[in-house]
MILUM-478829 format. One record per residue: residue number from 1; x, z, y of N, C-alpha, C in turn. Coordinates in Angstrom, 2 decimals. Atoms other than C-alpha are relative to their C-alpha. Layout:
[NUM,[X,Z,Y],[X,Z,Y],[X,Z,Y]]
...
END
This chain:
[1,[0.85,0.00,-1.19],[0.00,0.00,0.00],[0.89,0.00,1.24]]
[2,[-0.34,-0.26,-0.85],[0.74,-0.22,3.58],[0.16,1.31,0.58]]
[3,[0.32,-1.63,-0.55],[1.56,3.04,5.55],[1.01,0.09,1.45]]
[4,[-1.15,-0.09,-0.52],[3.45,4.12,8.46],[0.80,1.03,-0.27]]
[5,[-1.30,-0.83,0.38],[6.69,5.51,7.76],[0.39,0.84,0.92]]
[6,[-0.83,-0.48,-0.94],[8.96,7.61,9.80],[1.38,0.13,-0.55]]
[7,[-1.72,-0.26,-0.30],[12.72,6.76,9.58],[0.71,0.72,0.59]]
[8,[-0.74,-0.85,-0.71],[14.17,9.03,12.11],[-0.31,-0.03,1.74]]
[9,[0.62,-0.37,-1.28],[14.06,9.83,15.66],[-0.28,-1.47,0.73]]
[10,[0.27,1.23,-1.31],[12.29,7.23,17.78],[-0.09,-1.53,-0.80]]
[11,[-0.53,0.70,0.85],[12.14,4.88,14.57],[-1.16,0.32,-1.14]]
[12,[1.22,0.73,0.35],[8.49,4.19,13.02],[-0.50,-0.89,-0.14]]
[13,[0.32,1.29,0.52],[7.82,1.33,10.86],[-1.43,0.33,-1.07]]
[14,[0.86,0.52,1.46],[5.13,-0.27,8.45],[0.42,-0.29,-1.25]]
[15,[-0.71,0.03,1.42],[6.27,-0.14,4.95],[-0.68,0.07,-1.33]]
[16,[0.39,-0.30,1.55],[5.41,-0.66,1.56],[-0.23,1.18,-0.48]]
[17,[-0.13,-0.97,0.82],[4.82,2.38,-0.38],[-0.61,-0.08,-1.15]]
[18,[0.80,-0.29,1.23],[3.58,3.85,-3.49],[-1.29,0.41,0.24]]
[19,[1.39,-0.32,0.37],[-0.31,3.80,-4.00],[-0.49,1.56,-0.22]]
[20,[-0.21,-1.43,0.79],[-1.10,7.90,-4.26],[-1.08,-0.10,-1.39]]
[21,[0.70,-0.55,1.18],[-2.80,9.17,-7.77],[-0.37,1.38,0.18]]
[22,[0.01,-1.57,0.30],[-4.29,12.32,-8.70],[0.67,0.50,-0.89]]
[23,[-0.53,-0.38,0.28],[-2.32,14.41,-9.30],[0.06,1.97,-0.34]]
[24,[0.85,-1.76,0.41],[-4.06,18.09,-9.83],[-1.44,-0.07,-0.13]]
[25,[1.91,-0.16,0.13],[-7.78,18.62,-10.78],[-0.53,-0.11,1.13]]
[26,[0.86,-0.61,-1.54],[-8.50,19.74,-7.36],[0.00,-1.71,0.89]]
[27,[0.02,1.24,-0.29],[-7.61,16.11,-6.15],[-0.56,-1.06,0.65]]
[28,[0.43,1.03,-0.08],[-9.13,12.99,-4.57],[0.91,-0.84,0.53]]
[29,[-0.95,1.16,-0.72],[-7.83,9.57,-3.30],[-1.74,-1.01,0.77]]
[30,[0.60,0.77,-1.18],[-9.77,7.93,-0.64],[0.31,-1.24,0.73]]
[31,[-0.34,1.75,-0.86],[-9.44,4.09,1.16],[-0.27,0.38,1.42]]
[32,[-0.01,-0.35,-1.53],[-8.32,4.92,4.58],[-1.53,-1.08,0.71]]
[33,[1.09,1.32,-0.81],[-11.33,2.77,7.04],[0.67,0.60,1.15]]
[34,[-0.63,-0.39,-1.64],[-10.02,4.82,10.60],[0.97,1.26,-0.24]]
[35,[-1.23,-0.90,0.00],[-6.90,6.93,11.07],[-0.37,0.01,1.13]]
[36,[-0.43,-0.47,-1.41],[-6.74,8.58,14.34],[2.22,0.08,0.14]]
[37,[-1.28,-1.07,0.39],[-3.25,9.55,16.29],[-0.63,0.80,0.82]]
[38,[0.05,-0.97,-0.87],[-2.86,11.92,17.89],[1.20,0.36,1.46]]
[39,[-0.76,-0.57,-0.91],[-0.60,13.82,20.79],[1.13,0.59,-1.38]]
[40,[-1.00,-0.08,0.94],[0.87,15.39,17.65],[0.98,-0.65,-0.58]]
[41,[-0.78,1.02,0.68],[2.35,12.61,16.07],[1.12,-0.26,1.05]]
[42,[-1.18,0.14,-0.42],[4.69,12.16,19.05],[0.85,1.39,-0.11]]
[43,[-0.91,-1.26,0.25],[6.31,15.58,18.54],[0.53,-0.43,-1.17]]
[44,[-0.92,0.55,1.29],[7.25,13.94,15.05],[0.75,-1.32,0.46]]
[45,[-0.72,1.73,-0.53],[8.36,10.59,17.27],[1.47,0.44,0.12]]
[46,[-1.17,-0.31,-0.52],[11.12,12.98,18.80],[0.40,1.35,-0.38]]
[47,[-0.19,-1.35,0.15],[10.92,16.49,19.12],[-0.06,0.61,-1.07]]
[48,[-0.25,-0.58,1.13],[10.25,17.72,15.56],[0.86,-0.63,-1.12]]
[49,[-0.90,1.20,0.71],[12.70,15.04,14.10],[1.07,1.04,-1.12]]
[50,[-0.67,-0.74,0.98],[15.05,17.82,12.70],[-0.91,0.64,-1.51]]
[51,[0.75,-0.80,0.83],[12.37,19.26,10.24],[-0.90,-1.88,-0.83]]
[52,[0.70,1.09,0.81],[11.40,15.28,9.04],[0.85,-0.50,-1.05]]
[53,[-0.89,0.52,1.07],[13.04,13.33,6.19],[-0.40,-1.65,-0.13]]
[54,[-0.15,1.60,0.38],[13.72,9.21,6.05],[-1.68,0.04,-1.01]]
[55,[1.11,0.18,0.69],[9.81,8.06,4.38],[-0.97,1.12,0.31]]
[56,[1.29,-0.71,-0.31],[7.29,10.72,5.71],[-0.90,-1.21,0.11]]
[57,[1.60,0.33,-0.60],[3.85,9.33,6.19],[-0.69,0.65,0.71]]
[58,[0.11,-0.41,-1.22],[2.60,9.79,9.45],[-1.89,0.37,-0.21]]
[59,[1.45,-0.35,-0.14],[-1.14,10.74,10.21],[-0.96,0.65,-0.71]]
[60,[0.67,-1.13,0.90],[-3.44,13.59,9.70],[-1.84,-0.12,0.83]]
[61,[1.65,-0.29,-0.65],[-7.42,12.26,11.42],[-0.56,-0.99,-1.09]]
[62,[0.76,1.38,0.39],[-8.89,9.95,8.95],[-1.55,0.34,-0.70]]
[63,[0.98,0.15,0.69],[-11.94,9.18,7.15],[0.44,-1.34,-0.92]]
[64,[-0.04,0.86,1.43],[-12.77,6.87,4.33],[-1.14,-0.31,-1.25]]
[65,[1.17,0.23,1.24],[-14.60,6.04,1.02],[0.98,0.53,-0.91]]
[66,[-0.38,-1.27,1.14],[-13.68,8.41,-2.14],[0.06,-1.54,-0.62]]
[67,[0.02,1.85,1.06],[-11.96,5.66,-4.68],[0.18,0.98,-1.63]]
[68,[-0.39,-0.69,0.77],[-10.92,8.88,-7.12],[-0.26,1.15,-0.21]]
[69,[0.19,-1.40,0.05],[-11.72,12.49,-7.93],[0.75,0.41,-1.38]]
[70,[-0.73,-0.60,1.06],[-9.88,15.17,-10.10],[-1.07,0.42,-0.72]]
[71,[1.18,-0.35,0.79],[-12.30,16.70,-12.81],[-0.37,1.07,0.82]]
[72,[0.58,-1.03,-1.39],[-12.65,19.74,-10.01],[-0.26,-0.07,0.73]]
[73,[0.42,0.73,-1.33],[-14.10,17.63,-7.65],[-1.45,-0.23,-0.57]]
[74,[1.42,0.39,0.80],[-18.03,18.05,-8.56],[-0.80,0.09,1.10]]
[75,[1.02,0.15,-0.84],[-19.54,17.26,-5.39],[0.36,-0.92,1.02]]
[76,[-0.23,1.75,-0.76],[-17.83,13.53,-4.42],[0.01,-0.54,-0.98]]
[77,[-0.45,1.18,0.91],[-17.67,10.75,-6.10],[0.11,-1.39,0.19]]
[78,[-0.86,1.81,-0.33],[-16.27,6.89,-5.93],[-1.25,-0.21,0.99]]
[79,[0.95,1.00,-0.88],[-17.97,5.49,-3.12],[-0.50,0.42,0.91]]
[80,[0.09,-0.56,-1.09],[-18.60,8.43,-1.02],[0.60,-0.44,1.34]]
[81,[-0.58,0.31,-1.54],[-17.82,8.03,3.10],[0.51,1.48,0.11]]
[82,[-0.51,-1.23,-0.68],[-15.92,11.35,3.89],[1.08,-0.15,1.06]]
[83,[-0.71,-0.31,-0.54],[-14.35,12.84,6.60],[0.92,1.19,-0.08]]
[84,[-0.98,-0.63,0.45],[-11.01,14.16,6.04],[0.61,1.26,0.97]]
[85,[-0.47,-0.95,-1.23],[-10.08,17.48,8.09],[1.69,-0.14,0.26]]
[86,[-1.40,-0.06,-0.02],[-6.15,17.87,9.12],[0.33,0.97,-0.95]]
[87,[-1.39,-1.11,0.92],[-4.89,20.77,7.37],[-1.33,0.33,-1.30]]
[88,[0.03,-0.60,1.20],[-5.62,22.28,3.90],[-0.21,0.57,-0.31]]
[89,[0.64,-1.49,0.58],[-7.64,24.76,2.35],[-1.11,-0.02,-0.94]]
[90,[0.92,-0.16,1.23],[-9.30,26.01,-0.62],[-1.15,0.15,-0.15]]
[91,[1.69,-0.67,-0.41],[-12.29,27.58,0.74],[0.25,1.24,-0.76]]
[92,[0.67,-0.64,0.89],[-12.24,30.48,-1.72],[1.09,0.92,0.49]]
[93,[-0.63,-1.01,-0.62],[-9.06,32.86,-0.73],[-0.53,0.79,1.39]]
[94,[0.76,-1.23,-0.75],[-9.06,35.77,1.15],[-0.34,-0.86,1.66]]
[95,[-0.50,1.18,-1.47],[-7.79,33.29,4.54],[-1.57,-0.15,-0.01]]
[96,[1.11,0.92,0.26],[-10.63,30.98,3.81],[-1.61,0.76,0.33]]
[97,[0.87,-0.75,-0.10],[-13.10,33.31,3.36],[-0.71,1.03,1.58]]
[98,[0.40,-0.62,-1.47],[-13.05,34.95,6.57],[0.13,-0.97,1.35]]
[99,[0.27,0.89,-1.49],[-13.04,31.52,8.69],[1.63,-0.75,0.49]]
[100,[-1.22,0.97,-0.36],[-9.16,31.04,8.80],[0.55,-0.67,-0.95]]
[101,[-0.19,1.07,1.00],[-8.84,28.11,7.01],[1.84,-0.56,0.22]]
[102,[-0.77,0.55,-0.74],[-5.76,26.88,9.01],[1.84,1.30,-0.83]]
[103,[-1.18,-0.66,0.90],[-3.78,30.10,7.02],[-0.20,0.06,-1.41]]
[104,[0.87,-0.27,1.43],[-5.33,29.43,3.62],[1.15,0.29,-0.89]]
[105,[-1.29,-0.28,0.81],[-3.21,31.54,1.19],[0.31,-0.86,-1.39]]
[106,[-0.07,1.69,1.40],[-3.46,28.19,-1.57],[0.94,-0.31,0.41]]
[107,[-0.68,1.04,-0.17],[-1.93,26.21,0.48],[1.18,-0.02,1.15]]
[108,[-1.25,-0.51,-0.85],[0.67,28.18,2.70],[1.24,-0.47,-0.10]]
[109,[-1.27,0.05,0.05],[3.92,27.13,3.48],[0.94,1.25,-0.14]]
[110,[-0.73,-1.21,-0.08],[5.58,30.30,2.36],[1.25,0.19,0.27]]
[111,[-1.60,0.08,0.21],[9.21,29.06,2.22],[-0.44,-0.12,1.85]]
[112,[-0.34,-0.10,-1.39],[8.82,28.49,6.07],[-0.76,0.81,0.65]]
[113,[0.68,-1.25,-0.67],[6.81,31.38,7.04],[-1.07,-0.95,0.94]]
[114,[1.29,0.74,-0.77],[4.04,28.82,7.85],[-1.14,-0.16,-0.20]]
[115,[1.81,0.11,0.42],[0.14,28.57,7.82],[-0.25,-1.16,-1.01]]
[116,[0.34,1.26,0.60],[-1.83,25.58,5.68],[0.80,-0.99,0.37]]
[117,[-1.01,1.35,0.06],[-0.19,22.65,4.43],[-1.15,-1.02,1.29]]
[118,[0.74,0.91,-1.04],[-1.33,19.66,7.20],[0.40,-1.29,-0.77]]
[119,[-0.19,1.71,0.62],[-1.37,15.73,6.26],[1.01,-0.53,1.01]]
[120,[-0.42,0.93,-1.20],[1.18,13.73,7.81],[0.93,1.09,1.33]]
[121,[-0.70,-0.55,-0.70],[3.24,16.27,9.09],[1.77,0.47,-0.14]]
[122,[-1.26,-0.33,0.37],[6.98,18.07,8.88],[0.05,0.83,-0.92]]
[123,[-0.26,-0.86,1.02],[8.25,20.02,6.35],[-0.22,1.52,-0.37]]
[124,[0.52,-1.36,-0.62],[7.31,23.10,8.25],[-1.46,0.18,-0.38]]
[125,[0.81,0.00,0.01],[3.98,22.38,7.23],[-0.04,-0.83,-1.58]]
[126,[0.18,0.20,1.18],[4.23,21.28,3.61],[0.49,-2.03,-0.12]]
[127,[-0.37,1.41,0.51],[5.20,17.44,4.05],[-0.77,-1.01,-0.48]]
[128,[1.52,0.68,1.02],[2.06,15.98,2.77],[-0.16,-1.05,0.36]]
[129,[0.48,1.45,-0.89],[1.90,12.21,2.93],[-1.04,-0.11,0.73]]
[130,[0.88,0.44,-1.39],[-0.29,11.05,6.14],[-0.96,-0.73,-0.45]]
[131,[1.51,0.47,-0.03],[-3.49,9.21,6.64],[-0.06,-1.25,0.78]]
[132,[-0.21,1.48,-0.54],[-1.87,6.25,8.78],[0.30,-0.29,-1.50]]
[133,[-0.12,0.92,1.16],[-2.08,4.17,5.43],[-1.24,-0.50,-0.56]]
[134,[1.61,0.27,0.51],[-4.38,2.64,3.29],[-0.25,0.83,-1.20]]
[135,[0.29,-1.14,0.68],[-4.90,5.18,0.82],[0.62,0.84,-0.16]]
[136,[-0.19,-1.53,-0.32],[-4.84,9.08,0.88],[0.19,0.60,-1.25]]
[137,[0.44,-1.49,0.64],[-4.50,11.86,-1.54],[0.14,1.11,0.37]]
[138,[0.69,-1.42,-0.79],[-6.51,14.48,-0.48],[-0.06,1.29,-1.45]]
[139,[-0.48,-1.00,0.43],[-5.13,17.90,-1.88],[-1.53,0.84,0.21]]
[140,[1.07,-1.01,-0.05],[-8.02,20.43,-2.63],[-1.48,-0.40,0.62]]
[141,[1.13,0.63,-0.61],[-10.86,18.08,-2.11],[-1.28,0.62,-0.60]]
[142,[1.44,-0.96,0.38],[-13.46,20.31,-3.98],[-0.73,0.73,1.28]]
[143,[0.51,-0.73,-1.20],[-13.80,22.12,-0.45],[0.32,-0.59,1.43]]
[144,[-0.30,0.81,-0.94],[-12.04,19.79,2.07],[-0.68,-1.38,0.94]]
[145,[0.95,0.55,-0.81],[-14.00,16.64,2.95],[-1.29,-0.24,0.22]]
[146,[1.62,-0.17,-0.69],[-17.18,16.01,4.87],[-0.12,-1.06,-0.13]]
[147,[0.47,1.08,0.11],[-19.20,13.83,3.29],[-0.67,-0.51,1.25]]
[148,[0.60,0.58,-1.06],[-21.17,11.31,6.07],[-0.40,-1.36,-0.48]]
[149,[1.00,1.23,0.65],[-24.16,8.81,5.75],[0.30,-1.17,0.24]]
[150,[-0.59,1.30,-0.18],[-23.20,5.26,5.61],[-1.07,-0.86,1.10]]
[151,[0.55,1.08,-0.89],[-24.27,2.61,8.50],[0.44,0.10,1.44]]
[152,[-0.82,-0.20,-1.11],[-23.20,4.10,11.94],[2.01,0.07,-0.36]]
[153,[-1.00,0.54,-0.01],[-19.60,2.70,12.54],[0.88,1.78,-0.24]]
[154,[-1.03,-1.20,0.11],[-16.41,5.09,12.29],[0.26,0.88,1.02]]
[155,[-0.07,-1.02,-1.52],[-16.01,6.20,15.64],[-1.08,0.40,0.17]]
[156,[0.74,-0.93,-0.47],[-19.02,8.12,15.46],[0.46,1.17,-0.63]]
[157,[-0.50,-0.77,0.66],[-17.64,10.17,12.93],[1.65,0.29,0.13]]
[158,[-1.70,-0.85,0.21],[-13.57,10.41,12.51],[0.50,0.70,1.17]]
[159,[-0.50,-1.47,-0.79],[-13.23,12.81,15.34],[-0.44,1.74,-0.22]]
[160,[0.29,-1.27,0.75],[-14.78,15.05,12.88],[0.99,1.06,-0.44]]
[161,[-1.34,-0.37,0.52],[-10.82,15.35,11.59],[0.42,0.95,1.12]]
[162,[-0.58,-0.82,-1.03],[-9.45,16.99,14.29],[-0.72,-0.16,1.54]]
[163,[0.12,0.42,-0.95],[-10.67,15.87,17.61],[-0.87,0.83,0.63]]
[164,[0.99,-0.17,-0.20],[-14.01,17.43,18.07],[0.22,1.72,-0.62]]
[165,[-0.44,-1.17,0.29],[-13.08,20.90,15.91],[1.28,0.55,1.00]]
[166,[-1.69,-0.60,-1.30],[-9.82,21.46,18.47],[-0.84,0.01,1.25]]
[167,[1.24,-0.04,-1.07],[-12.15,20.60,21.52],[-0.94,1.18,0.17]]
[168,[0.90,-1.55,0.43],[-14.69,23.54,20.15],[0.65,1.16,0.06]]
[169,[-0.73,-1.42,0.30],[-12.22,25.97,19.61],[0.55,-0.05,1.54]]
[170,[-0.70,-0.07,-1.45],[-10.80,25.42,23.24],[-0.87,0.56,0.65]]
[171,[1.01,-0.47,-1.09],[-14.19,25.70,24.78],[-0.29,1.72,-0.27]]
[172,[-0.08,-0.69,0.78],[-14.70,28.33,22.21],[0.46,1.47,0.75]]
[173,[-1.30,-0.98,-0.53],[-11.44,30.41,23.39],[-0.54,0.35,1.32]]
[174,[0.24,-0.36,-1.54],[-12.42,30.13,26.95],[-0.77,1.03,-0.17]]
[175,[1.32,-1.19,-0.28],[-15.61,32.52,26.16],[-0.34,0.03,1.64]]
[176,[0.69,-0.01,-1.26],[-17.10,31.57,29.36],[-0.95,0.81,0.54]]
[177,[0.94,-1.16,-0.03],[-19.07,34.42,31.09],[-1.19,-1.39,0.97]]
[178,[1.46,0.55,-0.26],[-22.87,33.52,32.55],[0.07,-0.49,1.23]]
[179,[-0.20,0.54,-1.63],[-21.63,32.87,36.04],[1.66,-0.63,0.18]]
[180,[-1.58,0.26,-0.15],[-18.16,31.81,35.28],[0.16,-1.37,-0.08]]
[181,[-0.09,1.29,0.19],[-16.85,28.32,35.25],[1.26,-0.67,-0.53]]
[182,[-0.59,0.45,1.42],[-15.08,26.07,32.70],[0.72,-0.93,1.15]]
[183,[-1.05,1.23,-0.58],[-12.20,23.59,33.89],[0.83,-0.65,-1.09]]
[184,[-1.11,0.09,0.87],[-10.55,21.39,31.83],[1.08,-1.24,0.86]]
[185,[-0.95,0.82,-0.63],[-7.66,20.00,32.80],[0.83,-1.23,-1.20]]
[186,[-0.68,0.91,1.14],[-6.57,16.89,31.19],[-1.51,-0.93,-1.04]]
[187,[1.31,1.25,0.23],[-9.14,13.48,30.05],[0.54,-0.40,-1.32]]
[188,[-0.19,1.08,1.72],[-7.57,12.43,26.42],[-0.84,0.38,-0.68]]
[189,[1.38,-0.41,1.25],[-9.84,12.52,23.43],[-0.34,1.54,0.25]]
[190,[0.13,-1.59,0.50],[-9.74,16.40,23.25],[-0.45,0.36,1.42]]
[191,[0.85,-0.58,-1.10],[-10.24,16.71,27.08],[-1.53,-0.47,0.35]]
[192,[0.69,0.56,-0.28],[-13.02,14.19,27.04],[-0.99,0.91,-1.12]]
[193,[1.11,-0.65,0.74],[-14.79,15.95,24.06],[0.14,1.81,0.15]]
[194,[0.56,-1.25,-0.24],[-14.41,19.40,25.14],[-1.10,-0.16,1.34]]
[195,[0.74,-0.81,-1.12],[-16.08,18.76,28.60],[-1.38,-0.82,-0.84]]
[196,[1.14,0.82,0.51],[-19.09,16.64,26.28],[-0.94,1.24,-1.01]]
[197,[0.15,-1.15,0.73],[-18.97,20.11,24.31],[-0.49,1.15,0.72]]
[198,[0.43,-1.27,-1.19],[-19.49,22.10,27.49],[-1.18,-0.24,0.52]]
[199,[1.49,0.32,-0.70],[-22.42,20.32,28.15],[-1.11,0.51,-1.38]]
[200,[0.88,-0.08,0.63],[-23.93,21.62,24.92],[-0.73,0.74,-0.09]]
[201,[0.43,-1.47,-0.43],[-26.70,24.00,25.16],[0.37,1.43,-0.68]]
[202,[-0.66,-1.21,0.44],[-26.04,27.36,25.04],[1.31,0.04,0.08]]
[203,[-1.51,0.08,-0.04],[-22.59,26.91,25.13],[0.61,-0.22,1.57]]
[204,[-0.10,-0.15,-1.63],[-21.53,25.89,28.96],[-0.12,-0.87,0.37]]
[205,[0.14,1.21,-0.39],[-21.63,23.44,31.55],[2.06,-0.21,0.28]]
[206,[-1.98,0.20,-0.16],[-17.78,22.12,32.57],[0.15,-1.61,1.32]]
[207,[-0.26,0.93,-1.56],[-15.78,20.06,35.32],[1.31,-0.26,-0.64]]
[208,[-0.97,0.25,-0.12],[-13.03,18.20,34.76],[1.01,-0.18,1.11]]
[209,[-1.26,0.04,-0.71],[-9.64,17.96,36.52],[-0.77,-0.72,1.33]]
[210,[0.08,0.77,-0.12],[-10.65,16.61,39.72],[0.75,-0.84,1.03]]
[211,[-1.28,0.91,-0.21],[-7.40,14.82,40.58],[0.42,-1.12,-1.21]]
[212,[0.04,1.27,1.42],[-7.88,12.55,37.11],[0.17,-1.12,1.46]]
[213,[0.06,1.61,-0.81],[-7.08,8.59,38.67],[-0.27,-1.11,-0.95]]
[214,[0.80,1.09,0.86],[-9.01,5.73,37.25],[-1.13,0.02,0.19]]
[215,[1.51,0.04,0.29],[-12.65,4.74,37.22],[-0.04,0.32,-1.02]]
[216,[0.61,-0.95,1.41],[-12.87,5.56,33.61],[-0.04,1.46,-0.17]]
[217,[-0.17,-1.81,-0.35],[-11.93,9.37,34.58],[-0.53,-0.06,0.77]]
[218,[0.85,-0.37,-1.29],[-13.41,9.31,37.45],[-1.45,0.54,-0.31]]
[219,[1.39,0.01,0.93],[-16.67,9.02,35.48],[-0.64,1.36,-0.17]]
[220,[0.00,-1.16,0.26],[-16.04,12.09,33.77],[-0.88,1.10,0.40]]
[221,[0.43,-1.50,-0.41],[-16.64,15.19,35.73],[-1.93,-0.90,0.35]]
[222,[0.98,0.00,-0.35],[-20.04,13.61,36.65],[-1.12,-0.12,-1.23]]
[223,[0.46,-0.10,1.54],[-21.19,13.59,32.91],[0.32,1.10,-0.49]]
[224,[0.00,-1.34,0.33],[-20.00,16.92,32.46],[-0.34,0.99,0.90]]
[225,[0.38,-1.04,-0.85],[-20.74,18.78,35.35],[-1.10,0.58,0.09]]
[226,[1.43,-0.79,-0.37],[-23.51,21.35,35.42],[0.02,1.67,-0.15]]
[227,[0.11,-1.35,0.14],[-24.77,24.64,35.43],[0.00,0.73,-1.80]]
[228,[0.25,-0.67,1.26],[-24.85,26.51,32.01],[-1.02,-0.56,-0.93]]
[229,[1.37,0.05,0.61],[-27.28,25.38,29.70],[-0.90,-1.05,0.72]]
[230,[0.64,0.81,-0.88],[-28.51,22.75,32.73],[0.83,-1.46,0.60]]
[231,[-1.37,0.95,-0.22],[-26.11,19.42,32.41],[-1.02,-0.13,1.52]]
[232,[1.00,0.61,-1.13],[-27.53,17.34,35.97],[-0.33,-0.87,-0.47]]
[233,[1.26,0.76,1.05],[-30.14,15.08,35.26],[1.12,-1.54,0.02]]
[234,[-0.42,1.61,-0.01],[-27.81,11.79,36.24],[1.74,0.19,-1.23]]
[235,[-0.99,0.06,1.42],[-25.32,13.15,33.11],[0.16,-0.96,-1.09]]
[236,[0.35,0.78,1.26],[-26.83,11.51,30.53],[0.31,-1.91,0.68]]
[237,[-0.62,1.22,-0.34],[-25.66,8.21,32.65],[1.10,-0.52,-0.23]]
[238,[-1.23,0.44,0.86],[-22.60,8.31,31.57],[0.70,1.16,-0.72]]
[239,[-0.57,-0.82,0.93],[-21.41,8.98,28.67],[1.34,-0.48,-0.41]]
[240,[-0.89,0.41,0.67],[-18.02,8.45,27.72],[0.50,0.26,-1.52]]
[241,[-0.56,0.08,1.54],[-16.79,8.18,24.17],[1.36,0.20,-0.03]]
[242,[-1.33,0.17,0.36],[-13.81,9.85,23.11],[0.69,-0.89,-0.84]]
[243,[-0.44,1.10,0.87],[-11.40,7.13,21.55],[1.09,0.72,-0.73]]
[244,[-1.06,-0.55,0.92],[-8.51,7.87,19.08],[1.02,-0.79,-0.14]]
[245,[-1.13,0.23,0.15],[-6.35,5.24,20.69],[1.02,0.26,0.24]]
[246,[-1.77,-0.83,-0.65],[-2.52,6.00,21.06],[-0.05,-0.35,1.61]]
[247,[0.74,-0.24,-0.96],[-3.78,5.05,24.59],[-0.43,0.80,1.18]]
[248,[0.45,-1.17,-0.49],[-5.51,7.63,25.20],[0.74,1.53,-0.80]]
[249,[-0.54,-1.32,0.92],[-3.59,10.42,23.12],[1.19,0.76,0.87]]
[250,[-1.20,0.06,-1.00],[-1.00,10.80,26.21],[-0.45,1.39,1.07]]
[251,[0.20,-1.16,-1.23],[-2.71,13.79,28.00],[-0.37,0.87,-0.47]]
[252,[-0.01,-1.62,0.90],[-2.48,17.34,26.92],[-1.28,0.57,0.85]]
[253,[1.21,0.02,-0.88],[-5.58,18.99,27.88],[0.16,1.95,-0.38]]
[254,[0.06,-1.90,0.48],[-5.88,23.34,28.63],[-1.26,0.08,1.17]]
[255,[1.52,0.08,-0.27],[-9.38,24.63,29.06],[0.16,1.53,0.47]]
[256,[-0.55,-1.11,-0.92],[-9.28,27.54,31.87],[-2.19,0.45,0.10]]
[257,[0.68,-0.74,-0.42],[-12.32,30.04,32.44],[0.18,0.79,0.54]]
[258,[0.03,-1.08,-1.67],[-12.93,31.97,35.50],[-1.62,0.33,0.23]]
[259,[1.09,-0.70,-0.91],[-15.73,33.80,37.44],[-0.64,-0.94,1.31]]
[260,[-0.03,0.33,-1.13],[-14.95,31.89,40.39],[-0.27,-1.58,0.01]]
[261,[0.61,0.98,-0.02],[-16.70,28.49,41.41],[1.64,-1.04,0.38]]
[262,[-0.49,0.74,-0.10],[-14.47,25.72,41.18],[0.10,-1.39,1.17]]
[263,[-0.07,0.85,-1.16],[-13.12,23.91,44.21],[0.68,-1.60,-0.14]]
[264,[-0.43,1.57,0.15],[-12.44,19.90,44.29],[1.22,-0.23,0.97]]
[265,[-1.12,0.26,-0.26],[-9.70,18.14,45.50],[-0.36,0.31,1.75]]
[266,[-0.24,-0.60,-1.75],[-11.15,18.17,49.67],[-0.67,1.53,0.07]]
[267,[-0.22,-1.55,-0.12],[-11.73,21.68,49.26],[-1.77,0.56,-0.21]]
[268,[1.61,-0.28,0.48],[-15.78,21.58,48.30],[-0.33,0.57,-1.20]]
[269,[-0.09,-0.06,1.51],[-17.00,23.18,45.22],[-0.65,-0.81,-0.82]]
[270,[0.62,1.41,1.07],[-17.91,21.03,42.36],[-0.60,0.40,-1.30]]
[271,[1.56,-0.79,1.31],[-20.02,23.42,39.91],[0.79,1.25,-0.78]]
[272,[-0.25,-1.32,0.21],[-19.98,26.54,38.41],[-0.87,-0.17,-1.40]]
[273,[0.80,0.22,1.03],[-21.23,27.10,34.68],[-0.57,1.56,-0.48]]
END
């Protein structure tokens, strides 16, 4: 199969590889259809280069169709659409059990004093061939992917992998109080779907950065901006769609809560959630 590789620093090709198999009960193999990247993947371009090895396989957002299951896989089978999460976990340990999947004691990197193995990452994280390719094996798939109904395209779904769960947990973290207001700073996939997340009820309203440059950012804050629980009625006008191209994967995004009403670039405020 095709896949992308990683040779060494700054030095990412397309390459032949080996086809994966199952290879433990727990098991599946899946036909990539959308890989995301991510912001991550350049920390393996450069910066985490000491902790990679000549042939990694890069990418940890995908989805797919199930082509394989191990005999402990009794709730997919060939032909399923799932979406594949990033990191690794059993469901059933103590980790797991209480919600932190991300330290699941299965699938810990113990030799490096590190949490769940991840797809498509460094060695620090278990090494696990990636999801840029055309087929996966997905480690501990009895509890890992999310099946999804066939006919709406991929990009409604593969930001199920990471994109949309990281986004949640940001807004999440903030714990926004009832008069307080959400900021996120930063428009890439993850900033674009947390402020789409802040608009959800019960949860908060939100404002993006507003020094973003572009009409497509520009957009933004006026599709997310509102009161708590009250997007404004001309929201639903635009909606932007987070994308998962390398593109857009270029802007780190940190999601700030405060008390205090949020002032715009000429010094007006621009909403409070």
């Amino acid at each position: 199969m095709r896949a992308t590789v990683w040779h060494g620093k700054r030095d990412v090709r397309i390459d032949d590889v080996p086809d994966p198999a199952i290879q433990d009960d727990t098991d599946a193999v899946i036909r990539v259809t959308s890989s995301g990247l991510c912001g991550s993947d350049l920390h393996l371009y450069e910066v985490l280069t000491p902790f990679m090895t000549p042939g990694d396989v890069l990418g940890h957002e995908p989805m797919g169709v199930v082509e394989e299951v191990g005999p402990a896989v009794t709730d997919l089978r060939p032909g399923d659409r799932v979406v594949v999460p990033f990191r690794i976990a059993c469901g059933t340990c103590w980790m797991c059990r209480r919600g932190l999947r991300t330290q699941c004691e299965t699938t810990q990197v113990t030799e490096h004093g590190m949490g769940a193995r991840l797809f498509g990452c460094t060695e620090l994280y278990g090494a696990v061939p990636g999801a840029q390719a055309e087929y996966l094996r997905v480690p501990q798939a009895q509890y890992g992917p999310i099946k999804v109904p066939g006919g709406p395209p991929d990009d409604r779904f593969v930001c199920l992998s990471d994109v949309l769960p990281t986004a949640w947990q940001a807004v999440a973290y903030a714990d926004v109080p009832r008069d307080g207001s959400l900021v996120v700073l930063g428009l890439g996939p993850i900033g674009a779907m947390a402020c789409r997340i802040a608009r959800h009820p019960g949860v908060a309203g939100g404002a993006s950065a507003p020094w973003q440059q572009g009409a497509e950012r520009s957009a933004v804050p006026a599709a997310c901006l509102g009161r708590r629980g009250h997007p404004q009625p001309d929201g639903d006008q635009v909606r932007p769609r987070p994308t998962c191209r390398a593109a857009r994967m270029r802007t780190t995004t940190r999601v700030v809560a405060s008390r205090t009403r949020v002032p715009s670039a000429s010094g007006a405020s621009v909403g409070t959630v």
